[in-house]
DOMI-131391 format. One record per residue: residue in three letters; x, y, z of N, C-alpha, C, O in turn. Coordinates in steps of 0.02 Angstrom, whole numbers, plus 50000, padded with zeros to 5 digits. Example, Ala and Ser with C-alpha at 12.3 -4.5 7.8 and 13.67 -1.06 7.14 Angstrom:
REM DOMI-131391
ALA506604971650390506154977550390506604983550390507124983450423
SER506424988850354506844994750357506455000250394506705005750402
END
This chain:
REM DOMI-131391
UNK496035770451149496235774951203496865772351236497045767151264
UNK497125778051222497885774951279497885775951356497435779651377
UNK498285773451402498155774651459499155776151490499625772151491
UNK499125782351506499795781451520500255777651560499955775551610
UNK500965775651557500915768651600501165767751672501275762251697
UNK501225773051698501475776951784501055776651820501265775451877
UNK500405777151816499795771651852499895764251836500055760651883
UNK499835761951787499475755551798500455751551822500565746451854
UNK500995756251790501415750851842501625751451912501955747851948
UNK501275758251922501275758952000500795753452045500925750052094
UNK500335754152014499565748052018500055740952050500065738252106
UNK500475739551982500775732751965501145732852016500875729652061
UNK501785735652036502225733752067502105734552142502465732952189
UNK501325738152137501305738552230500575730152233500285728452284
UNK500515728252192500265720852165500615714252196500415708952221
UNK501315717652178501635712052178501895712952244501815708452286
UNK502135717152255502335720252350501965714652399502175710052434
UNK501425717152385500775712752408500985705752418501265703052466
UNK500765703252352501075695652349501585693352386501485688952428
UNK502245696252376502795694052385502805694452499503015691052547
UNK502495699752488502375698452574502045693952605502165689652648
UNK501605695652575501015688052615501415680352592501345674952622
UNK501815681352535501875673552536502505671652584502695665852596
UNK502835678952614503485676452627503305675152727503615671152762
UNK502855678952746502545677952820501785676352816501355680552804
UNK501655669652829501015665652864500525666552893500055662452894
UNK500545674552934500325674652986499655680852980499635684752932
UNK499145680953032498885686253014498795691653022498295694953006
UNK499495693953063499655700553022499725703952983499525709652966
UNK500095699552962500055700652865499635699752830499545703552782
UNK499335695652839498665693152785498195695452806497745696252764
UNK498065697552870497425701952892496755700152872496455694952887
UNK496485706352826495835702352832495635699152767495065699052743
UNK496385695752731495985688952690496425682952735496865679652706
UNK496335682352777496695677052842496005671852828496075665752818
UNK495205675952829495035670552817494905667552753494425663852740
UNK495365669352716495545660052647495905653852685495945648052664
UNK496155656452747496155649352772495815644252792495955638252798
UNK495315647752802494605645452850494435639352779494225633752794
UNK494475640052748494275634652668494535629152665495065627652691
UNK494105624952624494425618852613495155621852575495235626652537
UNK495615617152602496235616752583496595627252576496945629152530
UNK496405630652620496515635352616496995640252606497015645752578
UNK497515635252648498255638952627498615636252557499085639352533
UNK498405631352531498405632352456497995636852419498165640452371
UNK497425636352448496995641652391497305651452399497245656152360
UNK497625651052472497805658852480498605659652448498895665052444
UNK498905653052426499445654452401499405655252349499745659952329
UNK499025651752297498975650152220498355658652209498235660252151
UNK498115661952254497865668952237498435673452237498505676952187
UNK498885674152291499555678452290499925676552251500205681752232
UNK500235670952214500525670752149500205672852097500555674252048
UNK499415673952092498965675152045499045681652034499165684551981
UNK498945684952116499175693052131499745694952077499645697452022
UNK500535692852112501195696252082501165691052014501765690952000
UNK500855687051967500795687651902500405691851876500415692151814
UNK500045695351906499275698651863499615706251876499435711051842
UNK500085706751924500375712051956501055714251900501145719751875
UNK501345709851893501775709151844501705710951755502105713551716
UNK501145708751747500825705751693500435715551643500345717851587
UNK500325718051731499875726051708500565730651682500495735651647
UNK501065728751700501685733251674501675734551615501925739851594
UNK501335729351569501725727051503500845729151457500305726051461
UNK501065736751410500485737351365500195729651335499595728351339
UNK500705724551303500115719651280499995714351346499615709551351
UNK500085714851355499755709751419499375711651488499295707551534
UNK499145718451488498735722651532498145720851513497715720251557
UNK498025720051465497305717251481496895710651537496425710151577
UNK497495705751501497275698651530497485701251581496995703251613
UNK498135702851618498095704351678497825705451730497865702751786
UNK497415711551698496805716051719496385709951746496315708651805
UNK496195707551708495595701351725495915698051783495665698551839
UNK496505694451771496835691151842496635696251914496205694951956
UNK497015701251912496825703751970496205705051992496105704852052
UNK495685706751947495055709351955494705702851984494215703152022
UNK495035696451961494785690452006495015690552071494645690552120
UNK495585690652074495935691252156495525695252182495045692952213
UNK495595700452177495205707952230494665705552253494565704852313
UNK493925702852174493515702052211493585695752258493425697752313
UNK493695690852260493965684052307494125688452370493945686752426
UNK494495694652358494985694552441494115699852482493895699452539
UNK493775705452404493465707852443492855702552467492455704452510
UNK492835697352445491975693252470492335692252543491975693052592
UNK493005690452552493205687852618492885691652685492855689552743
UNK492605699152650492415701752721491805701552709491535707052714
UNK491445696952695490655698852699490465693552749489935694452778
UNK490825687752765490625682852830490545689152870489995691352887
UNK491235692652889491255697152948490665703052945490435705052999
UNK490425705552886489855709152898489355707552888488945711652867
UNK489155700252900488695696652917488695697552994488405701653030
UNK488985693853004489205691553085488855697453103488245697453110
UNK489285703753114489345708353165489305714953082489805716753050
UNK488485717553064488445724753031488615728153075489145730553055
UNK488475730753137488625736053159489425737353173489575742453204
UNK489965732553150490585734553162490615736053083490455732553035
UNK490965745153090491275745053038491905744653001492015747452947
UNK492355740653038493055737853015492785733352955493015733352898
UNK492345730152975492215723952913492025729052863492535731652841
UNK491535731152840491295734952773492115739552779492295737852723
UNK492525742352796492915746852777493385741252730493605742952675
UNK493505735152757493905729252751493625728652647493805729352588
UNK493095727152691492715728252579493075733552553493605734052523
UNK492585737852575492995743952511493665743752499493875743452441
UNK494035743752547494865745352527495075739452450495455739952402
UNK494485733352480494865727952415494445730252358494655728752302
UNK493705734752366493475733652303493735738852260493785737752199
UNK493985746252293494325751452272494845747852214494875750852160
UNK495125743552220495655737152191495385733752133495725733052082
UNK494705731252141494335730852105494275735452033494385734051974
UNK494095740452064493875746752023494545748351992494495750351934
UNK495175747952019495785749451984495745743551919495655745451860
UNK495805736851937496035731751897495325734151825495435734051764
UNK494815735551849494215736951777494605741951743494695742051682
UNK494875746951793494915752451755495595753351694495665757051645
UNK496015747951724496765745751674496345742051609496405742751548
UNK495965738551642495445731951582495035736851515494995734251460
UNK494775743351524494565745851495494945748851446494685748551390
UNK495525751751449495945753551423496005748951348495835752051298
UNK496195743251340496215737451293495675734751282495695729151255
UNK494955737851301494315733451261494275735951174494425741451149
UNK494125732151155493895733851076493225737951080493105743051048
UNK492875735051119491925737451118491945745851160491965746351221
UNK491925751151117491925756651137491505759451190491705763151234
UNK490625756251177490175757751229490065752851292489665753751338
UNK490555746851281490615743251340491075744951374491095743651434
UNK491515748051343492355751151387491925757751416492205759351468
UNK491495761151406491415766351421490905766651494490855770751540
UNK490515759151475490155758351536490485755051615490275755451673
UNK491115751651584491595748851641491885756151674492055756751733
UNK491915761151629492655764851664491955770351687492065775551718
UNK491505769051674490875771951732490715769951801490505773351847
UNK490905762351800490835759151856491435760051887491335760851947
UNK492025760151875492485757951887492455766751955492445766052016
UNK492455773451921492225779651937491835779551982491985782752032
UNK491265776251981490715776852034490745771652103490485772152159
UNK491265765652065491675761052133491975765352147491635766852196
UNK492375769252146492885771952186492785778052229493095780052278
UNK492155780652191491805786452222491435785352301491375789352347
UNK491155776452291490915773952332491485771152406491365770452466
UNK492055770452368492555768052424492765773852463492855774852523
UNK492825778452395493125786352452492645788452498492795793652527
UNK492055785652514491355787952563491845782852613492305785152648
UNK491685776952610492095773752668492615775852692492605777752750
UNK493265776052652493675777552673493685786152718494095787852761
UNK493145790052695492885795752740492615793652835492675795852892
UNK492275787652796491805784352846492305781452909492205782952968
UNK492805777352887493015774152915493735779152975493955776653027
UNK493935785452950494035790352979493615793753042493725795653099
UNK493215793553010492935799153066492595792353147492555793153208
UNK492435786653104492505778853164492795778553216492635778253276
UNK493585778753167494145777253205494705783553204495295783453188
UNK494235789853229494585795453222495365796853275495855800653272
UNK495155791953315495835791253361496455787053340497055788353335
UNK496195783453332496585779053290496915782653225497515782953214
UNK496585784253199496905788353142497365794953148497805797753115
UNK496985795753212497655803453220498195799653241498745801353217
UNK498175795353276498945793453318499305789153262499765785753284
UNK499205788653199499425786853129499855791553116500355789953082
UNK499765799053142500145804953096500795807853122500745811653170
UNK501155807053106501955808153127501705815553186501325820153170
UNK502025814553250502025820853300502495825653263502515830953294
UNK502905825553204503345830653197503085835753130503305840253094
UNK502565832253137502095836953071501765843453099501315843053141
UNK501995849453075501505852953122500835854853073500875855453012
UNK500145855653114500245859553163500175852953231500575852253278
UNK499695849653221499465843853255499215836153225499045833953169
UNK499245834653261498835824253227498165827353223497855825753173
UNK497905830753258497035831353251496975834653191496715831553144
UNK497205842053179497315843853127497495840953047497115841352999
UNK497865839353046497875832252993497325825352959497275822352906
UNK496995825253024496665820453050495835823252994495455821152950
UNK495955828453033495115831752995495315836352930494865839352899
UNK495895836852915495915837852840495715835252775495355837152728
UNK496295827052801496185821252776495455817752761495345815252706
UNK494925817652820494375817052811493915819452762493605815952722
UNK493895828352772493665832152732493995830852659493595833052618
UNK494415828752635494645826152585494525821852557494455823352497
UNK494455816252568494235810552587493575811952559493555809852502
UNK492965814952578492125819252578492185822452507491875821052456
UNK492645826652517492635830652437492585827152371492205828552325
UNK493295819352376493455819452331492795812252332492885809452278
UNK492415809652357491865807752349491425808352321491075804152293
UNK491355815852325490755818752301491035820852217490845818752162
UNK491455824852235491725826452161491565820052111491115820352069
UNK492095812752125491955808152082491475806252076491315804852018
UNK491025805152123490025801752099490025806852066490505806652027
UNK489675812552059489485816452036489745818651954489415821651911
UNK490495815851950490945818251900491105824751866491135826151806
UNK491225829051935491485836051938492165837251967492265837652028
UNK492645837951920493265838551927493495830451950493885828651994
UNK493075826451901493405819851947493985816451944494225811751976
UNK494175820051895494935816551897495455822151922496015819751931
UNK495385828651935495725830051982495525827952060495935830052100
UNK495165825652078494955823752131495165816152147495255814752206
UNK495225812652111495625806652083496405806752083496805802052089
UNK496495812452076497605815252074497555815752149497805811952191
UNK497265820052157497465823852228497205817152283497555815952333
UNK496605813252269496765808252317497295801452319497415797152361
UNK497505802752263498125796752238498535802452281498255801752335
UNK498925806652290499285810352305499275809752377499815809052406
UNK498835809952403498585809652498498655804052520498775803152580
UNK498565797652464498785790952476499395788852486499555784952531
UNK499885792052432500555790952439500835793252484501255789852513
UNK500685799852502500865804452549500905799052614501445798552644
UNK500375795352635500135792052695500745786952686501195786552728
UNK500725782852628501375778652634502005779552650502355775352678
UNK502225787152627502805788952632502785789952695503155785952723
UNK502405795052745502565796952793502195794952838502045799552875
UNK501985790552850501515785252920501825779352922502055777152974
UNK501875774652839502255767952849502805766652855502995762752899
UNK503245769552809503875769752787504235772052854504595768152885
UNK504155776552867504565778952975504545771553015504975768853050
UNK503775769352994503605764553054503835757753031503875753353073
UNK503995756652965504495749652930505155752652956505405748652996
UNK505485757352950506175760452962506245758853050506735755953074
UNK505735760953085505985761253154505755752553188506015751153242
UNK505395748353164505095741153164504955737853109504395737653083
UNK505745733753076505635731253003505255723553023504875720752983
UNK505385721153078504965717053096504245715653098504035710153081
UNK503815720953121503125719853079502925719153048503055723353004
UNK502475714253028502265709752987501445716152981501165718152930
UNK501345717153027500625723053004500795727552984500335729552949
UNK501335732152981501465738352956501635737452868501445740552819
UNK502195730252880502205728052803501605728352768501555732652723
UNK501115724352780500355722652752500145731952737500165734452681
UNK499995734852788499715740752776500075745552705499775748352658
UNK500825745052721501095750752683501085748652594501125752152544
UNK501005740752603500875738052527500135740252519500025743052465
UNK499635739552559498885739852535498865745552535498365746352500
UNK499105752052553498835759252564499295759452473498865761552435
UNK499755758452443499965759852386499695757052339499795759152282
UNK499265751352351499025746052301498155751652316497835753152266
UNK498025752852354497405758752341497445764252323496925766952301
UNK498125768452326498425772752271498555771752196498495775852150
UNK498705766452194498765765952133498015765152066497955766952008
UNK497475760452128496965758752110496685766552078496435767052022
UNK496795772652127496535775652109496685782052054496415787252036
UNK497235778452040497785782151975497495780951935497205785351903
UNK497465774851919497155772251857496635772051826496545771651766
UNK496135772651888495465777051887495615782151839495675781951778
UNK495695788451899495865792651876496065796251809495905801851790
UNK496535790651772496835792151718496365790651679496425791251618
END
């Protein structure tokens, strides 16, 4: 099976985005919520030698023969960055920033299986990854529903005022979108158009929420972090998809 290659190097180069940010600012703004790999023995080595791991494994998915191993590289990173939030939803279940904090990395997850499948030899083992890989992502788009309607304020004041009709409006589109394309993918009804159109709502968000807010404050170090992770979960879900 071929996999066409406008996902997985979209995947890659918003991989490496990633990398190349966190390694170039310290702080945790940027690093957010894998800040705690510092908390570890010897931590800011172990969070550097994962972000070089990142933009090689990131690098590495561009390239038909070397997408596989790749695949594996990142699929180690993701899960590493997603265990980072399970202290926090230990600590404190009833906050749901921490579980949203998971999904966004395992969605990442589910991308890096889903490039990996592409290059297995074993037909009914490739077939059972890019099942999981479908039903991870089906599971992240519930959060990412979830984590909307949470922080529904927060999320409207995300949406450019020059959009008409309104931020609220937008706000509960997105959601309901968000719900649909959930259900569609568990279920696997229309799931890969449901898979386009939410890669599409992703980018959309990058283009027009981050990109204004890097343009009008290139100095943030959080807006950087965000506008790389909202493309690196677009892409995750391209590749799905595909």
């Amino acid at each position: 099976m071929k996999l066409a290659p406008y996902g997985r190097i979209f995947f890659g180069v918003s991989a490496v985005l990633f990398g190349v940010i966190a390694l170039l600012w310290h702080d945790a703004d940027t690093w957010q919520n894998v800040a705690t790999i510092w908390k570890l023995p010897f931590g800011a080595i172990v969070g550097d030698v994962l972000m070089v791991a990142l933009i090689i494994g990131g690098i590495g998915i561009m390239f038909a023969r070397t997408a596989r191993g790749a695949a594996i590289v990142l699929a180690v990173v993701y899960v590493v960055y997603s265990l980072t939030s399970i202290p926090g939803i230990v600590a404190a279940p009833k906050e749901y920033a921490q579980w949203g904090n998971f999904f966004e990395f395992f969605a990442l997850v589910c991308g890096a299986i889903a490039v990996y499948t592409v290059a297995s030899a074993n037909v009914s083992r490739a077939a059972g990854l890019r099942r999981l890989a479908r039903l991870g992502l089906g599971v992240c788009a519930i959060s990412f529903t979830l984590g909307q309607i949470v922080y529904f304020r927060f999320t409207a004041s995300l949406v450019p005022v020059w959009i008409p009709p309104n931020q609220m409006f937008w706000t509960i589109l997105t959601t309901i979108a968000f719900a649909l394309a959930a259900i569609a993918i568990l279920i696997n009804r229309q799931a890969r158009l449901a898979t386009q159109l939410m890669t599409l709502m992703l980018v959309l968000f990058g283009v027009l929420v981050w990109i204004p807010r890097l343009v009008a404050h290139p100095a943030t170090h959080f807006t950087w972090s965000e506008f790389a992770l909202t493309f690196l979960i677009a892409g995750a879900a391209w590749v799905v998809g595909e």
